[in-house]
C-alpha positions in Angstrom: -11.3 1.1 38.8 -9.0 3.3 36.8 -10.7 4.4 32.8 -7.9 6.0 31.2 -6.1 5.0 27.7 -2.3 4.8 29.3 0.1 5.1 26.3 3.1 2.5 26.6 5.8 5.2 27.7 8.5 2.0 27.5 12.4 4.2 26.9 12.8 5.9 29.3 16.3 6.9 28.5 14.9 9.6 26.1 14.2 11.5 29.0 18.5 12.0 29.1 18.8 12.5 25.2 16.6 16.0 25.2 18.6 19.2 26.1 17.4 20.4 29.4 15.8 23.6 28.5 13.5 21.7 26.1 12.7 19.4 28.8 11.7 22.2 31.2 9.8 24.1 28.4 7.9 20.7 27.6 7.4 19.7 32.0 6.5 23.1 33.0 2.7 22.3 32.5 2.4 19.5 34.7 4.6 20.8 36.8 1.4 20.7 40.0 1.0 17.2 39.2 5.0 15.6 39.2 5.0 17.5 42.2 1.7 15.5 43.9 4.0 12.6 42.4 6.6 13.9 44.8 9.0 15.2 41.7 10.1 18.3 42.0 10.8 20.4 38.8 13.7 23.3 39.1 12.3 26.8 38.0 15.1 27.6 35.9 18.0 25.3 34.5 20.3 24.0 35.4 18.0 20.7 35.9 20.5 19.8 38.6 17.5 19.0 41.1 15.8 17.1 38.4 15.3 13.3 39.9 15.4 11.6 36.3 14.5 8.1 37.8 11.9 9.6 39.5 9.6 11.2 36.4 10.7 8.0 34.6 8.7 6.0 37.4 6.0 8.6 37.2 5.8 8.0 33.3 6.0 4.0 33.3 3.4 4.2 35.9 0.2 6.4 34.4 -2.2 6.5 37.1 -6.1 7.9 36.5 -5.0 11.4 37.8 -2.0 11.5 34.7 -2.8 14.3 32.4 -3.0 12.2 29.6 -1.3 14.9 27.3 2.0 14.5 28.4 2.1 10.4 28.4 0.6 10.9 24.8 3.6 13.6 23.7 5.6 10.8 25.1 4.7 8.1 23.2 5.1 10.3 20.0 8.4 11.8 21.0 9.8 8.3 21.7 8.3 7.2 18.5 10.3 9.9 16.4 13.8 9.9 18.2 15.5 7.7 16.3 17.8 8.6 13.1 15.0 7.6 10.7 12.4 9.8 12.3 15.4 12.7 13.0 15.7 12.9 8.9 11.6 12.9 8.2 11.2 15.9 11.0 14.1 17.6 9.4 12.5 17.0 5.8 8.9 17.5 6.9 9.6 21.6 8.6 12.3 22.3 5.8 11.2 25.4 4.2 8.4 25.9 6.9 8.7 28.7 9.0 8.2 26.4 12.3 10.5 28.1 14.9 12.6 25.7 16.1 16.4 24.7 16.6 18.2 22.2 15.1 22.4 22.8 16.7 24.9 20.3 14.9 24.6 18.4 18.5 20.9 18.1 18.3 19.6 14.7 19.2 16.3 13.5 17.5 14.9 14.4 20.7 15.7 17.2 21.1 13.8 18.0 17.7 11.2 15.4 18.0 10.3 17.5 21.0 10.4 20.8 20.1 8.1 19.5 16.6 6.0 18.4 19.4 5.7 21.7 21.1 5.3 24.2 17.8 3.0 21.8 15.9 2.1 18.5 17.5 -0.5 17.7 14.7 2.7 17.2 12.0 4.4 15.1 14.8 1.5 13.1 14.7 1.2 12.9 11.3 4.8 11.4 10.6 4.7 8.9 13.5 1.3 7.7 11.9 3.5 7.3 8.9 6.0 4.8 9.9 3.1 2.3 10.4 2.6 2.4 6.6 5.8 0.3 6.8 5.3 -2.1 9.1 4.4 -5.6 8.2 0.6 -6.6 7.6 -1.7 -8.7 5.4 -3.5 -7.2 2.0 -6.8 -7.5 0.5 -6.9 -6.6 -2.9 -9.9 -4.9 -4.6 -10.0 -3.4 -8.0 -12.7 -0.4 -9.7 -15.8 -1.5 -11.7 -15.1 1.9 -13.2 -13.7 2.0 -16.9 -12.3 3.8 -18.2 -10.4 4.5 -14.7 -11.0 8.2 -13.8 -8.1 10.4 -12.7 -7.4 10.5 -9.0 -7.7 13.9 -7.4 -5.8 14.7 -3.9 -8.9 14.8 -1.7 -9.2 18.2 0.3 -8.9 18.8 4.4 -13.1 19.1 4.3 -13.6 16.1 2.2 -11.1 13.9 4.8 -13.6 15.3 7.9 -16.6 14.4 6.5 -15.0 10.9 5.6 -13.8 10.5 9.1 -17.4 11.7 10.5 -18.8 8.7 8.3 -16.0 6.1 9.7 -17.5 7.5 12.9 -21.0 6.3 12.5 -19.8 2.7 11.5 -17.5 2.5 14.8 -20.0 3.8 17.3 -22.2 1.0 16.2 -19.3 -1.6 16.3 -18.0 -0.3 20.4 -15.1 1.1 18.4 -15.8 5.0 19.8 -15.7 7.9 17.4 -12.6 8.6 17.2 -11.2 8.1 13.6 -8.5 10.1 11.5 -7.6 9.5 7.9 -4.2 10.5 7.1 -3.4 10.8 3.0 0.2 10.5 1.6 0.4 10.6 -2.0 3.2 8.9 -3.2 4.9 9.3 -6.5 2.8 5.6 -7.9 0.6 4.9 -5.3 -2.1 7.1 -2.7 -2.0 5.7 0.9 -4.4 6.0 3.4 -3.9 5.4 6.9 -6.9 5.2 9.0 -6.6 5.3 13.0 -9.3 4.3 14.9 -10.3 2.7 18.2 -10.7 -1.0 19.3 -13.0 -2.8 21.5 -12.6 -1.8 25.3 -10.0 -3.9 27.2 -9.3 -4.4 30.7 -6.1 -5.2 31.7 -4.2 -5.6 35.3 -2.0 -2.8 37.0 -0.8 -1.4 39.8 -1.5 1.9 41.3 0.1 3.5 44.3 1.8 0.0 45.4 -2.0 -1.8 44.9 -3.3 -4.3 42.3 -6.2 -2.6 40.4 -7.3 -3.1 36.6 -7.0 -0.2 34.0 -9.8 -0.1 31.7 -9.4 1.5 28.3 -9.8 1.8 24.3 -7.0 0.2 22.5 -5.6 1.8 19.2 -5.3 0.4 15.4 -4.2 1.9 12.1 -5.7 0.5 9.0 -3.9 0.7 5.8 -4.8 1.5 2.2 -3.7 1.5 -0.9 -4.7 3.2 -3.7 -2.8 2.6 -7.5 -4.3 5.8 -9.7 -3.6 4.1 -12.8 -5.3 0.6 -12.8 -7.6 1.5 -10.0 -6.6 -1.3 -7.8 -6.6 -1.1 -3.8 -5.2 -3.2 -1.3 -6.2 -2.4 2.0 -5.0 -4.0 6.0 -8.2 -4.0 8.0 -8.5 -6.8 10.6 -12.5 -7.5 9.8 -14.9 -7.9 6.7 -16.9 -5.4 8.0 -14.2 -3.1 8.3 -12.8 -3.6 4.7 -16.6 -3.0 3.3 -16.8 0.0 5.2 -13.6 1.0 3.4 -14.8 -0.2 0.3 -17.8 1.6 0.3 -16.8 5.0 2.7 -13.4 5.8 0.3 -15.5 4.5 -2.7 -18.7 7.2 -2.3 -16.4 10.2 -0.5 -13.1 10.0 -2.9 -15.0 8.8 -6.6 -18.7 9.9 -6.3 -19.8 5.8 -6.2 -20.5 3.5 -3.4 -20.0 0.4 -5.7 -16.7 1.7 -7.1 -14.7 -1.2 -5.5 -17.1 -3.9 -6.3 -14.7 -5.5 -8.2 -12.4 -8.1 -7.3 -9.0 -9.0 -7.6 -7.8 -12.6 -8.6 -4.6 -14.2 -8.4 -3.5 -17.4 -10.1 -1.2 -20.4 -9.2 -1.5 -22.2 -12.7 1.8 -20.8 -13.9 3.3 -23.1 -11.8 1.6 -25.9 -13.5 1.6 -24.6 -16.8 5.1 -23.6 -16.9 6.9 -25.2 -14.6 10.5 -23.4 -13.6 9.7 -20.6 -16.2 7.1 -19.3 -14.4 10.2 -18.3 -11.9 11.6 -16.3 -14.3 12.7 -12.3 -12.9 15.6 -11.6 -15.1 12.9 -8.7 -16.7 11.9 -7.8 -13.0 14.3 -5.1 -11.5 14.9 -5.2 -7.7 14.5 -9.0 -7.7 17.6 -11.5 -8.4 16.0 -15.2 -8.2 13.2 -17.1 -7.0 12.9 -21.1 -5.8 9.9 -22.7 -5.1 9.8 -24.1 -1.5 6.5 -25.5 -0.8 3.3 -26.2 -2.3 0.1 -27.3 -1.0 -2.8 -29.5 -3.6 -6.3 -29.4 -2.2 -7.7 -32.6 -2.7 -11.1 -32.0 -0.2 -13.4 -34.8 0.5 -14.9 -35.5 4.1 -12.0 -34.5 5.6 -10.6 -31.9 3.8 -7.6 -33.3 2.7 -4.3 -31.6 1.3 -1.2 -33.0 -0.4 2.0 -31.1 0.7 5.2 -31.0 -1.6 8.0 -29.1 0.1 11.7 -29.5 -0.4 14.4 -26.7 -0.6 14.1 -26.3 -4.5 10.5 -27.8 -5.7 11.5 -28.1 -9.3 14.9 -29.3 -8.7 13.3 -32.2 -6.9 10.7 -33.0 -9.6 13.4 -32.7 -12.3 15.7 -35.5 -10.6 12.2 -37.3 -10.3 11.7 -36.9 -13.7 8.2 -36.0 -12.5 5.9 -32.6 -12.5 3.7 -31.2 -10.9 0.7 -33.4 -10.9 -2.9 -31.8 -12.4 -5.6 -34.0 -10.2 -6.0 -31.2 -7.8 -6.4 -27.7 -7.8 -3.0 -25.9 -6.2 -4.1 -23.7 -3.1 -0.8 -22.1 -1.8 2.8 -21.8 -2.2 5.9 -20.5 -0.1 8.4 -19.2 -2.3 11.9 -18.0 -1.6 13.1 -14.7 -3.1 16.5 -13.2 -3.3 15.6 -9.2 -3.2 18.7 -7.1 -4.7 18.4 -4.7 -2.0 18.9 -7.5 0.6 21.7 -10.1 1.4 19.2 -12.4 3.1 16.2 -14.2 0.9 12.9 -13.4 2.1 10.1 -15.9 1.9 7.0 -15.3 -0.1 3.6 -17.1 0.2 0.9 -17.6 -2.1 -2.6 -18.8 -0.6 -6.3 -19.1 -1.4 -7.5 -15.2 -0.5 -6.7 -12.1 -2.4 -4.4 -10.7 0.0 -0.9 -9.3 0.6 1.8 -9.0 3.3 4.6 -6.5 2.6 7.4 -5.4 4.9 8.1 -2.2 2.5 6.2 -0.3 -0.3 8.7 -1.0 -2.2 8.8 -5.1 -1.8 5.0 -4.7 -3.2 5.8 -3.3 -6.4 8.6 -5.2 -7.3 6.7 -8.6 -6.3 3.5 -7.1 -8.3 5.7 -6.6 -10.9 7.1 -10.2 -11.0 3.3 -11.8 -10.8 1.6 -9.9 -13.6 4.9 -10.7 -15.9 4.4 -14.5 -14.6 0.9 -14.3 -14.7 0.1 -15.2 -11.0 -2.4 -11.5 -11.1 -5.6 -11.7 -13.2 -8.4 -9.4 -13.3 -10.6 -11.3 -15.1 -14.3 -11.3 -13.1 -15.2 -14.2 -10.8 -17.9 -15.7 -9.3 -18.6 -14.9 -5.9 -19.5 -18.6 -5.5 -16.1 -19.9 -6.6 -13.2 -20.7 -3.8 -11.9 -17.0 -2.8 -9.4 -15.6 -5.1 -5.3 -16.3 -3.9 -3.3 -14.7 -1.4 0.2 -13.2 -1.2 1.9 -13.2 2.3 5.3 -12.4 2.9 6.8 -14.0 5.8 
């Protein structure tokens, strides 16, 4: 059985969007192995001999004897050739002195491999980056620290010695010890992205025309989010253990205090009950143009745990032709909202639900719904008991 982590080489047209002498430069390494592969690399361009369809077979198809180095270049050059990642490479080595070449007919892979040859770590780092964007669920914590002290850019040392810690944590779990923390510090917010190793899996493949099973670690970013001025974080971790790892980890190695994100954040739905349609209000909010409430759920427990449901394409509008509102016998333990972004020609849907956690598709959709819930009141910070029902949840579909 095959034990090898085989990165998901899945376009292989970029192969034909990187100038041929970058190509050689980057093959000429492995040039022993695509030929035990039976491709045969040219010494010197023109690539004319070059079977493309050949070395993208050999790349689909990772067997145990790939060197794993250039399926993992690869999946980070595919990764950054696109427009997006062609303008953060050119931002990211402007004013370096990185040697490379950048003609007015470069492709983005054409620079997305030669980033990968003069500096792979910075490749790395901005295709780490473009998973801070991605959609995913937060947890909210806050600081028991007040007055909140200033936030200081953690240095390269400090990062290690977090990442060795991580380390002890995942070794226990099966995770491996393999963990990097990656810091971007943003104009309002500090994120952290944490890579680090999954559970073995086992999966079937086929190698050399015969049904086998690959056996390998599995990779997952972790996302955190640091605001420096109330001392909040959100954070994307998959477990509980995971998040107080985070918790305590970024807590003792970035502020001094193990306990510096005991605190917890609490959202409220009782706006909706207290103010009805006003608490829909977002003409103060900038970057959001309306919102309707769509769906609301009332716990009403019992032996079997019931819940009342109230959805219609405009909530209020419904009660108002009712003549009715929202009813107070039970407590209100989520809602879907629909918002109308001004950035975005499409309504997204937003919804509310009984955990402190998040799920934004941008940084930016976080601060402008944060925004509208502290002016609504839907955010409190106010302590709570740890025995009370888990504090509410924001989800963005």
């Amino acid at each position: 059985m095959s034990a090898f982590n085989p990165r998901r080489f899945s376009r292989p047209e970029t192969l034909r969007h990187i100038a041929p002498h970058h190509l050689l430069e980057f093959l000429n390494p492995y040039r022993e192995y695509l030929s035990s592969r039976k491709v045969r690399l040219p010494d010197a361009l023109p690539l004319d001999g070059l079977d493309y369809d050949a070395l993208c077979l050999v790349l689909l198809n990772p067997d145990s004897h790939t060197p794993p180095e250039i399926i993992e270049a690869m999946f980070y050059i595919n990764g950054l050739a696109t427009p997006e990642g062609f303008d953060a490479l050119q931002n990211a080595i402007e004013g370096t002195d990185l040697d490379v070449e950048i003609p007015p007919d470069a492709t983005p892979s054409d620079l997305a491999i030669q980033v990968w040859l003069k500096d792979p770590a910075l490749l790395e780092r901005l295709h780490a980056e473009q998973f801070l964007l991605h959609p995913r669920s937060f947890e909210y914590f806050r600081t028991t620290r007040s007055p909140v002290p200033p936030f200081v850019e953690p240095h390269v040392e400090t990062i290690r010695i977090l990442e060795h810690a991580l380390d002890e944590w995942f070794v226990k779990k099966r995770r491996g010890r393999t963990s990097r923390v990656f810091v971007f510090v943003k104009p309002d917010f500090v994120w952290f992205l944490v890579r680090h190793g999954e559970p073995f899996t086992r999966e079937a493949a086929i190698l050399e025309g015969e049904s086998t099973s690959v056996h390998y670690r599995p990779e997952k970013y972790d996302v955190l989010v640091y605001d420096p001025q109330s001392g909040e974080i959100r954070m994307n971790a998959r477990s509980k253990g995971e998040k107080q790892l985070y918790r305590e980890k970024f807590g003792f190695y970035l502020f001094g205090d193990v306990h510096y994100f005991d605190g917890q954040s609490k959202f409220s739905l009782e706006p909706l009950r207290l103010d009805g349609v006003g608490s829909l209000v977002c003409s103060d909010v900038t970057g959001m143009d309306w919102v309707r409430l769509k769906e609301i759920h009332f716990y009403l427990g019992g032996e079997f745990q019931e819940v009342e449901i109230l959805k219609a394409d405009d909530v209020f509008a419904t009660l108002e032709r009712r003549g009715g509102f929202l009813p107070d016998r039970a407590p209100i333990t989520r809602c879907t909202f629909e918002i109308q972004f001004s950035d975005s020609k499409v309504p997204r849907m937003v919804t509310i639900s009984s955990m402190n956690k998040a799920m934004f598709k941008r940084d930016d959709d976080a601060l402008v719904l944060e925004d509208w819930m502290r002016k609504r009141g839907f955010i409190a910070f106010e302590d709570w008991d740890a025995d009370e029902e888990e504090p509410l949840a924001l989800a963005q579909a």
